[in-house]
N, C-alpha and C positions, 0 to 999 in steps of 0.2 A: 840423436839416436833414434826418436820417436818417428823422425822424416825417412830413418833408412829401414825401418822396419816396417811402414807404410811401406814405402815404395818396392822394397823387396818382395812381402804378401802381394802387391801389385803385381810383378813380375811372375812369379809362382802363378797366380790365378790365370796371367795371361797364359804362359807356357803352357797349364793343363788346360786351357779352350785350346787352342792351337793342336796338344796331342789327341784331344775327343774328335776335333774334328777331320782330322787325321785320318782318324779310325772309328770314321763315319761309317763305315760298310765294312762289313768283316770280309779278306780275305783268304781264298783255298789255292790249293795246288792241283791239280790232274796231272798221274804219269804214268807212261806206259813204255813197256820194254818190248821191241816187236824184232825179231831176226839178228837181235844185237846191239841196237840202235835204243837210247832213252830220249826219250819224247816228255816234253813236260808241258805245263800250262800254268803260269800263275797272273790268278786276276782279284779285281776286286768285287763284290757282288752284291748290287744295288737290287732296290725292292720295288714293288709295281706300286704299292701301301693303297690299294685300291683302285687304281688308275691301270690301262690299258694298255696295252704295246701301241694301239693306235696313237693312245694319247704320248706315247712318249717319242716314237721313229715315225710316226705316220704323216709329219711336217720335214721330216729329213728331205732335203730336195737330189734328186737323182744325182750321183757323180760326190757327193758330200759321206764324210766318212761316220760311222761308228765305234769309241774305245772298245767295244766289247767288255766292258765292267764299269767299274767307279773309280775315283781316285785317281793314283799311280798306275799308266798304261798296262796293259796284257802285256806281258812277256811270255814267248815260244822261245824254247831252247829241243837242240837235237844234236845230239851227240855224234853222228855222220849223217850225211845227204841221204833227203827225203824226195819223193818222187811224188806229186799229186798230177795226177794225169801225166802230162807230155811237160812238164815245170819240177823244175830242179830246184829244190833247196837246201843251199850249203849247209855242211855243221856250222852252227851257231848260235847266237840269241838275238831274236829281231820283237817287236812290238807289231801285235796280232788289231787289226780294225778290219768291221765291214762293209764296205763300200756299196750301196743302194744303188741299182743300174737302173738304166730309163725304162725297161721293160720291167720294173717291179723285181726283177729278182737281184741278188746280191753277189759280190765277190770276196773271199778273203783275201786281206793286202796284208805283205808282208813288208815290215819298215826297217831297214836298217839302225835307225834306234832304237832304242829301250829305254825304260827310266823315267821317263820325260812324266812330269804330270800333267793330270787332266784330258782336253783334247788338242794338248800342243801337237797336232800330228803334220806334217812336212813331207807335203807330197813327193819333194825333187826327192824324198830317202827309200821312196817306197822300192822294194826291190819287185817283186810279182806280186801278180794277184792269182786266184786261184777261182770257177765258180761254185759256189756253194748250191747244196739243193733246200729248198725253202717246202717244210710239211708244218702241218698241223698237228701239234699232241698235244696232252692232256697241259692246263696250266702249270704252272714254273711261275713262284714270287719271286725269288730270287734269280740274278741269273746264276746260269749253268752251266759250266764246261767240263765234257768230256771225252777221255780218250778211251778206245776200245779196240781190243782186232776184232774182226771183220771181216769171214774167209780168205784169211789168208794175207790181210793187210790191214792197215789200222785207219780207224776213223776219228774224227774228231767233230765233237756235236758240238752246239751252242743253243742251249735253249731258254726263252722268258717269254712270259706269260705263253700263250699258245704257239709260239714261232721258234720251231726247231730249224736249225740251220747246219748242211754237216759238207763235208768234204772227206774222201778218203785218200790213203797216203800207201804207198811200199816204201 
């Protein structure tokens, strides 16, 4: 009885490591309702805890992706087709990463999966990518995603530490 109640407190202790670490990094949503259309963004959002953007993408090698959070992938969902520039994206839910170009600036890839943890990301799923514009604003510990209208169309930011990255959509 002694052995099953050891080993079960064993069990217990593991399961609640496993759920902390789980929910390592607190998760948010971003949504936005733009001409009828719901837009959403759910990520996870990891911390700089003193360390730099440099320090953390600034060894990302060109062509190589970023989750856009922590954890369990970015998930975009859109209720009907989205338009960013001259790139069409269907209603659905695909997994959001930013893909580092060789000229230093970045694209958003859109993945036909979802769910996936970590940085399982698979390029053969990717559907489009999108280019993002890369500014400079005020620090962001955490990352940050948001959705906004935008004269007349809606944007979608990503920002941490000093690197805002945004794309707009109709």
């Amino acid at each position: 009885m002694k052995r099953m109640f050891v080993a079960a407190m064993g069990v217990a202790a593991l399961t609640s490591a496993a759920l902390a670490a789980y929910a390592a990094h607190p998760r948010d949503t971003a949504k936005l309702t733009l001409n009828g259309k719901t837009v959403s963004v759910e990520y996870g959002r990891p911390s700089l805890n003193g360390r730099t953007i440099n320090d953390l993408l600034g060894q990302l090698p060109a062509g190589e992706v970023w989750r856009l959070g922590a954890d369990k992938s970015t998930t975009f969902s859109t209720s009907d087709e989205l338009k960013f520039g001259d790139v069409a994206i269907p209603k659905g839910e695909y997994s959001l990463w930013a893909r580092k170009e060789s000229d230093g600036g970045w694209k958003l890839v859109f993945n036909k999966q979802h769910g996936q943890w970590g940085t399982s990301h698979d390029g053969a799923q990717d559907f489009a990518a999108v280019p993002l514009t890369l500014e400079k604003e005020k620090s962001a510990d955490l990352v940050t995603i948001t959705l906004e209208k935008e004269k007349g169309a809606g944007e979608i930011s990503i920002q941490w530490g000093e690197m805002e990255l945004s794309a707009t959509f109709k």
